[in-house]
Residue frames as qw, qx, qy, qz and C-alpha x, y, z in Angstrom:
[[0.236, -0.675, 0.296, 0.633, -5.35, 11.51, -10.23],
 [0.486, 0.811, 0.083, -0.316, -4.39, 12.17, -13.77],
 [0.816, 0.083, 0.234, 0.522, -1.60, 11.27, -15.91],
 [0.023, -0.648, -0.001, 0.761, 0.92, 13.73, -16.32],
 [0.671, 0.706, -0.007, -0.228, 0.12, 15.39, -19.92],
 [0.569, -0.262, 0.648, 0.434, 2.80, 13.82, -22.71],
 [0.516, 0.415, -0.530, -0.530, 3.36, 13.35, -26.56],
 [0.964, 0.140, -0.144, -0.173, 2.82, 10.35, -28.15],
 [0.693, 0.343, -0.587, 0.239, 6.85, 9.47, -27.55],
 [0.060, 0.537, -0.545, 0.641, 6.91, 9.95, -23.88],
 [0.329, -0.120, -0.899, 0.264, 6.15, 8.11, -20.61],
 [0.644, -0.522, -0.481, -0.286, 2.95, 8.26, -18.78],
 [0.428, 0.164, -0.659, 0.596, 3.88, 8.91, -15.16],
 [0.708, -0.504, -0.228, -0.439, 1.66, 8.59, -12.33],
 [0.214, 0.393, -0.520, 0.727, 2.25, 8.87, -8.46],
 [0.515, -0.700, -0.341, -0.357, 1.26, 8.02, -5.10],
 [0.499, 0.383, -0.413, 0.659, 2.71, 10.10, -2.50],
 [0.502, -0.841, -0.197, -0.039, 2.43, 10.91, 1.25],
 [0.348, 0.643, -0.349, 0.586, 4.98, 13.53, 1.94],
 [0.473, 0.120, -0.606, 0.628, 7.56, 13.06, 5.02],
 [0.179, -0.175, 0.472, -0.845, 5.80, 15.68, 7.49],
 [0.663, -0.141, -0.037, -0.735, 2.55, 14.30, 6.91],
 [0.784, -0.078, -0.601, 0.133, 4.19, 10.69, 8.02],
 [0.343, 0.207, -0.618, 0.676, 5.56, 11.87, 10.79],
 [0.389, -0.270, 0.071, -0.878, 2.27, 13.81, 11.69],
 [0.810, -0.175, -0.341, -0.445, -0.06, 10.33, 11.26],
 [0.726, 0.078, -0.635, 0.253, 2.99, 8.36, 13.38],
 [0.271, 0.167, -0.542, 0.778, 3.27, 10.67, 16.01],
 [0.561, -0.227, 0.159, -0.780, -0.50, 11.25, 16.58],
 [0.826, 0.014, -0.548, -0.133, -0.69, 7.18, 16.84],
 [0.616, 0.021, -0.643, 0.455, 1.90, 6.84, 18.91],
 [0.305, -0.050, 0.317, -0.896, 0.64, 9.74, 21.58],
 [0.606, -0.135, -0.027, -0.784, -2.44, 7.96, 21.46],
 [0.855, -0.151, -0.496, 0.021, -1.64, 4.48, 22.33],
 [0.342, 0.184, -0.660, 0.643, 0.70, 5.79, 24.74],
 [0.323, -0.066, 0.147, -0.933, -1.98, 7.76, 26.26],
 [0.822, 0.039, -0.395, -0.408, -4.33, 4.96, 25.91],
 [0.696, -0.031, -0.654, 0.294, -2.21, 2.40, 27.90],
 [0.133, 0.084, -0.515, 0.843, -1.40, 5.16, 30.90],
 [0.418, -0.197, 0.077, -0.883, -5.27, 5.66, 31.13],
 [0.921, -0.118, -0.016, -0.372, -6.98, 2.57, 30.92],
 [0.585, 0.432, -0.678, 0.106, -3.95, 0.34, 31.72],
 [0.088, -0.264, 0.752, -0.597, -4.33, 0.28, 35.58],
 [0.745, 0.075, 0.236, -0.620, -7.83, -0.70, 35.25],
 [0.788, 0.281, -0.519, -0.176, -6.39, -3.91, 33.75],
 [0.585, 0.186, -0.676, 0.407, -4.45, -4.96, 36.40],
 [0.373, -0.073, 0.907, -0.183, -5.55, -6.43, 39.34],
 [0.273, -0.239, -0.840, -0.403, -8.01, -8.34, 37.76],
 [0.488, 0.228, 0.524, -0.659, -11.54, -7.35, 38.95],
 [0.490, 0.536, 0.674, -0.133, -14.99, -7.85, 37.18],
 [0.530, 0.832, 0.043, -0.158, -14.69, -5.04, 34.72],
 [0.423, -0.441, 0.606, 0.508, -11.15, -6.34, 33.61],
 [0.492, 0.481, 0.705, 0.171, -13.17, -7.78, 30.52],
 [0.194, 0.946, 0.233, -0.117, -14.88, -4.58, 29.75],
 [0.070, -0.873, 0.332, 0.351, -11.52, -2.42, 29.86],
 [0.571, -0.311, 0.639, 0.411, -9.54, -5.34, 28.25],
 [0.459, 0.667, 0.521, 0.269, -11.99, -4.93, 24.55],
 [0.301, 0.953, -0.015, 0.015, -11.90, -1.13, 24.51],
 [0.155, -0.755, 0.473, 0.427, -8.09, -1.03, 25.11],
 [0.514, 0.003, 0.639, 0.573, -7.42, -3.81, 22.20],
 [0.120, 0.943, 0.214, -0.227, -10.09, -1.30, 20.35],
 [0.263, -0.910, 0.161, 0.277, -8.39, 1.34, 21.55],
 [0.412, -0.481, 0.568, 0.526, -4.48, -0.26, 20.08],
 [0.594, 0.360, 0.677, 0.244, -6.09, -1.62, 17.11],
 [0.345, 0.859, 0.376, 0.042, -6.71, 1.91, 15.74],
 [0.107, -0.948, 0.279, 0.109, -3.80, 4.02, 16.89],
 [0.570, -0.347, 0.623, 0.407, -1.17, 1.11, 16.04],
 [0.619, 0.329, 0.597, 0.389, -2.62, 1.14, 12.69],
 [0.172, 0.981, -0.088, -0.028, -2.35, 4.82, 12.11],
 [0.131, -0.771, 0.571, 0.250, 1.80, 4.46, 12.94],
 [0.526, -0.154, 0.738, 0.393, 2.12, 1.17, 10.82],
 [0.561, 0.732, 0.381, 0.062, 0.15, 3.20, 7.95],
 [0.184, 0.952, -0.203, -0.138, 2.54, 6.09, 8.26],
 [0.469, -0.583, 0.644, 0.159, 5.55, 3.81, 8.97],
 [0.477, -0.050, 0.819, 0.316, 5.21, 0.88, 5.91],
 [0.569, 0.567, 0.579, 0.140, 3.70, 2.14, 3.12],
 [0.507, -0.317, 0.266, 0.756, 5.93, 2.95, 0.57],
 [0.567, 0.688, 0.004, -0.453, 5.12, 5.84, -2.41],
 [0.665, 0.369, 0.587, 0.278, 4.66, 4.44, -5.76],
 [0.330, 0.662, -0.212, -0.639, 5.86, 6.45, -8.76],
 [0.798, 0.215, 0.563, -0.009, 4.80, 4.50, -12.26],
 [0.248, 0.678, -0.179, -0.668, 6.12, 5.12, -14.90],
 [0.769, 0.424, 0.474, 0.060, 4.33, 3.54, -18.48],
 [0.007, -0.515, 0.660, 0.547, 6.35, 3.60, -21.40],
 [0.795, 0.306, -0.299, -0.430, 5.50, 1.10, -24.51],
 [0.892, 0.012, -0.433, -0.125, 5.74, -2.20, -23.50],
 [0.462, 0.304, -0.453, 0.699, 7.48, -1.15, -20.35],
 [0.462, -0.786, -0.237, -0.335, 6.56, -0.48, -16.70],
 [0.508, 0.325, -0.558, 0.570, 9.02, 1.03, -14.55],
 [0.464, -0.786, -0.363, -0.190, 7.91, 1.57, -10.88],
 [0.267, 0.371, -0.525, 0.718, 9.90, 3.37, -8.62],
 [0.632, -0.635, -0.441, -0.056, 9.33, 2.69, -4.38],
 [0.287, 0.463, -0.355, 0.760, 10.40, 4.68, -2.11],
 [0.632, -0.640, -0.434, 0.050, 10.26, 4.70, 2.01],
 [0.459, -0.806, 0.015, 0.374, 11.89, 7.31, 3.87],
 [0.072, -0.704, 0.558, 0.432, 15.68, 7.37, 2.51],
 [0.524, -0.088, 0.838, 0.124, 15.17, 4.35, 0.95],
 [0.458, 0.465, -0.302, -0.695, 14.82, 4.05, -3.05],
 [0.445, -0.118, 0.879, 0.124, 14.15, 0.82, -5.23],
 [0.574, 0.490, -0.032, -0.656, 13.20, 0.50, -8.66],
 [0.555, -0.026, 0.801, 0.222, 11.86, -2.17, -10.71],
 [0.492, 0.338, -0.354, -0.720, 11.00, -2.40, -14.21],
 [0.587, 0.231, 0.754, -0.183, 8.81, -5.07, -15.73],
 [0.085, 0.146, -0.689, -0.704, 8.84, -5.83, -19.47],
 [0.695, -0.004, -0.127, -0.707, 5.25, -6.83, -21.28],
 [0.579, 0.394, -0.707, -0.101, 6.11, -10.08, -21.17],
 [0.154, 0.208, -0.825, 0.501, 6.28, -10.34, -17.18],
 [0.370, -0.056, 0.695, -0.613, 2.68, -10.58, -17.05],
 [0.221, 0.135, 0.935, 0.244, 0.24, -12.34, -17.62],
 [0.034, 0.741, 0.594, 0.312, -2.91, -10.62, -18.01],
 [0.092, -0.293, -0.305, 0.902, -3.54, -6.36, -17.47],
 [0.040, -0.669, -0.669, -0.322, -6.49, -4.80, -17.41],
 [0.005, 0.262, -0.252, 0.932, -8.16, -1.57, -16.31],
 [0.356, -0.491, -0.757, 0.243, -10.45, -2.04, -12.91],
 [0.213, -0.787, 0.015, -0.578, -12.69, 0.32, -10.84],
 [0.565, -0.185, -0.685, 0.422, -11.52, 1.07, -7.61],
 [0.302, -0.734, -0.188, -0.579, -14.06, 3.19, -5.73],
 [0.465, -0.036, -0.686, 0.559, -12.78, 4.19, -2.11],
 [0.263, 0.307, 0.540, -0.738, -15.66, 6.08, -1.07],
 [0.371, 0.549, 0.748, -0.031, -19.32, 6.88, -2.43],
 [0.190, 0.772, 0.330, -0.508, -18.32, 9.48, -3.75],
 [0.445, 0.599, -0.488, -0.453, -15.65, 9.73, -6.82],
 [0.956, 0.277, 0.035, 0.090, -14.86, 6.12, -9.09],
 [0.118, -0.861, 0.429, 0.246, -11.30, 5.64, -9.92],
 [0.947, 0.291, -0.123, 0.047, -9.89, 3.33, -12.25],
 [0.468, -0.624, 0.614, 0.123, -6.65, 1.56, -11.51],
 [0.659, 0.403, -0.636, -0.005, -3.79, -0.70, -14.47],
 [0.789, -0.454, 0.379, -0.163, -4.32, -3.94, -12.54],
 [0.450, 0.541, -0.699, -0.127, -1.12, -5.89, -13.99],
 [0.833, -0.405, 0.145, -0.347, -1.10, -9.99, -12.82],
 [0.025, -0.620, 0.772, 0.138, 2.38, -11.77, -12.61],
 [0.824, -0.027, -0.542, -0.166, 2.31, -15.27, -13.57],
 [0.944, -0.252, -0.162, 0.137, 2.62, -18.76, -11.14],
 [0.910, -0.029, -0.133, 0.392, 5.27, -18.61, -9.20],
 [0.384, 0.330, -0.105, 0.856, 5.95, -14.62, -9.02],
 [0.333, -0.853, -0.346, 0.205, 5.04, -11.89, -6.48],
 [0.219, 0.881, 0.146, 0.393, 5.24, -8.66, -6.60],
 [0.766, -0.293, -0.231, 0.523, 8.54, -7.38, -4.81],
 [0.025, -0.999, -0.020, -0.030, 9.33, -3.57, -3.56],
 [0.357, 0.817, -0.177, 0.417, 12.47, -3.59, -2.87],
 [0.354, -0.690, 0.237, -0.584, 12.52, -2.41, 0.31],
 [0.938, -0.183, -0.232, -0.184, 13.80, -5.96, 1.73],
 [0.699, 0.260, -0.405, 0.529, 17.01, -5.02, 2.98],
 [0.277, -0.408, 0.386, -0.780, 15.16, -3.84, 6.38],
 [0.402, -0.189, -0.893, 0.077, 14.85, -6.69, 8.55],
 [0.321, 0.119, 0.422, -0.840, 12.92, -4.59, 11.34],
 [0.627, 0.390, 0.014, -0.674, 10.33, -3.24, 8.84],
 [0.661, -0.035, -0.625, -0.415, 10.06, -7.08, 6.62],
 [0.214, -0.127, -0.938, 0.242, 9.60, -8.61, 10.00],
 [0.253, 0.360, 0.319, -0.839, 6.74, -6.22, 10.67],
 [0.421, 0.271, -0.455, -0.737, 5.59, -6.51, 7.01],
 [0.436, 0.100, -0.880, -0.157, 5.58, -10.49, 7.42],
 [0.018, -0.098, -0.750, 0.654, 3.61, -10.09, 10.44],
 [0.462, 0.424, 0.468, -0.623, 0.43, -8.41, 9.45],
 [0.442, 0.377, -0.496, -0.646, 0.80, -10.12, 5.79],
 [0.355, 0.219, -0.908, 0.039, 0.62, -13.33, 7.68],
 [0.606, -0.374, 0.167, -0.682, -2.39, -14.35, 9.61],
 [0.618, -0.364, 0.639, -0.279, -3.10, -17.07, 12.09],
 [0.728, 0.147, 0.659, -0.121, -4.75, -19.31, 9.60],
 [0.104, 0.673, -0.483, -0.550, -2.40, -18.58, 6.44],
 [0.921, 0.220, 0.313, -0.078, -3.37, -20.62, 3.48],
 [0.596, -0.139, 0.520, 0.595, -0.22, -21.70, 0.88],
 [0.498, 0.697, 0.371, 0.360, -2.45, -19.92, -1.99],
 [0.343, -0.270, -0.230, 0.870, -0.57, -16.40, -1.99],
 [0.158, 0.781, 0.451, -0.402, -3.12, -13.56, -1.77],
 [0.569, 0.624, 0.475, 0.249, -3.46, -11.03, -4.40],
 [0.269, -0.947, 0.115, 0.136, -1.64, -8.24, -3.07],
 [0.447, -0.542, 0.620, 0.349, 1.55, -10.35, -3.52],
 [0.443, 0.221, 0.651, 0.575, 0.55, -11.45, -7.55],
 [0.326, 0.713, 0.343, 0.517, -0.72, -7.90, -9.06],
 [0.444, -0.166, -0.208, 0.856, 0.42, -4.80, -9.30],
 [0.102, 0.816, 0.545, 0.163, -2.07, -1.94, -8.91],
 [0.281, 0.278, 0.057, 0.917, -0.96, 1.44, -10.28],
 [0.005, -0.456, -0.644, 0.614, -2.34, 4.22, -8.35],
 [0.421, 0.563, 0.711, -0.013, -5.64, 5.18, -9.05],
 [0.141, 0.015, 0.306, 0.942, -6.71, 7.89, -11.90],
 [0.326, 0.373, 0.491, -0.717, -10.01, 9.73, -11.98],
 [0.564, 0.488, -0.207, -0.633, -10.69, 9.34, -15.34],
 [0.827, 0.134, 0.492, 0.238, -11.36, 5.55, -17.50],
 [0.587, 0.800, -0.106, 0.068, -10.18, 7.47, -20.42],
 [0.020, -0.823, 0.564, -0.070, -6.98, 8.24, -19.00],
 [0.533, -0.503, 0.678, -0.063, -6.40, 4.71, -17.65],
 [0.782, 0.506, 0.363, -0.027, -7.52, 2.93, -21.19],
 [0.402, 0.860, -0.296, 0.105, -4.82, 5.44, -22.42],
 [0.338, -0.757, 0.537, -0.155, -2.47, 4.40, -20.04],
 [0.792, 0.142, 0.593, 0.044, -3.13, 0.50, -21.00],
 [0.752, 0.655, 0.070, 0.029, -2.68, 0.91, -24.73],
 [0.267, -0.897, 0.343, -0.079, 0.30, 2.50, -23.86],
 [0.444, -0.446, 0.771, -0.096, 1.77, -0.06, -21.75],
 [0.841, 0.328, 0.413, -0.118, 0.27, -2.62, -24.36],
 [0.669, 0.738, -0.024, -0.091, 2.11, -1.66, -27.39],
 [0.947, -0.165, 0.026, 0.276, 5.16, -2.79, -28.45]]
């Protein structure tokens, strides 16, 4: 995407949104499809025969894809950034929920401007921002015990080292299509 156009005194603002119907669309074709998924190949699990094996792979398969369509549409919250001199304000938002943080220059330690190619076909450059020791990067959105006990679930694998992963020390603005734009976007946020 693009920054929106500005003068020289105004914020930078940049956005990643997945509008409300089109959650509901990705959650509800998930769920219909594990449900569907369990009612078809679920008896064939139970008694145990010889092809229990067989059926037991394609249904985890089978859950592994459609659960992760409703915990894409369900937990991932839109980002709106907005850069400002020496200022980064980010606004999250999940459903009704709102939560906005801001982050002086000061709160990190090192930003920079990264590719982040998600297919083969366009580049995109992303403001990776890294928090010092001892911080992680925090949405907001923690005053839903459901959804952080979900969150803490698939952030938390079996064999969880103490280092904390990189997700939880940088913040990566969403992506722009252009390095010019995101070099602009850095100076920006760089200046004092």
């Amino acid at each position: 995407m693009e920054a929106t156009p500005h003068t020289s005194g105004e914020p930078i603002i940049l956005s990643h949104i997945m509008p409300t119907p089109i959650r509901l669309i990705f959650g509800g074709v998930g769920l219909a499809l594990t449900i569907l998924l369990l009612v078809e190949l679920g008896p064939a699990l139970w008694p145990p025969s010889f092809l229990t094996l067989f059926f037991g792979i394609i249904v985890l398969g089978g859950l592994s894809v459609t659960l992760a369509l409703v915990a894409g549409s369900a937990l991932g919250p839109d980002q709106t950034w907005e850069i400002g001199p020496g200022k980064l304000t980010i606004t999250y938002q999940l459903f009704n929920q709102t939560s906005v943080k801001t982050y002086d220059l000061h709160d990190f330690e090192t930003c920079e401007v990264t590719s982040a190619q998600y297919d083969s076909d366009v580049e995109a450059y992303q403001l990776v921002c890294s928090l010092p020791l001892g911080r992680t990067v925090q949405t907001g959105l923690e005053s839903t015990p459901f959804l952080m006990a979900i969150l803490a679930f698939l952030q938390n694998p079996i064999a969880n080292s103490n280092r904390p992963h990189h997700a939880e020390i940088r913040l990566r603005s969403p992506a722009f299509t252009k390095r010019e734009e995101a070099e602009r976007a850095l100076t920006r946020l760089m200046a004092p």
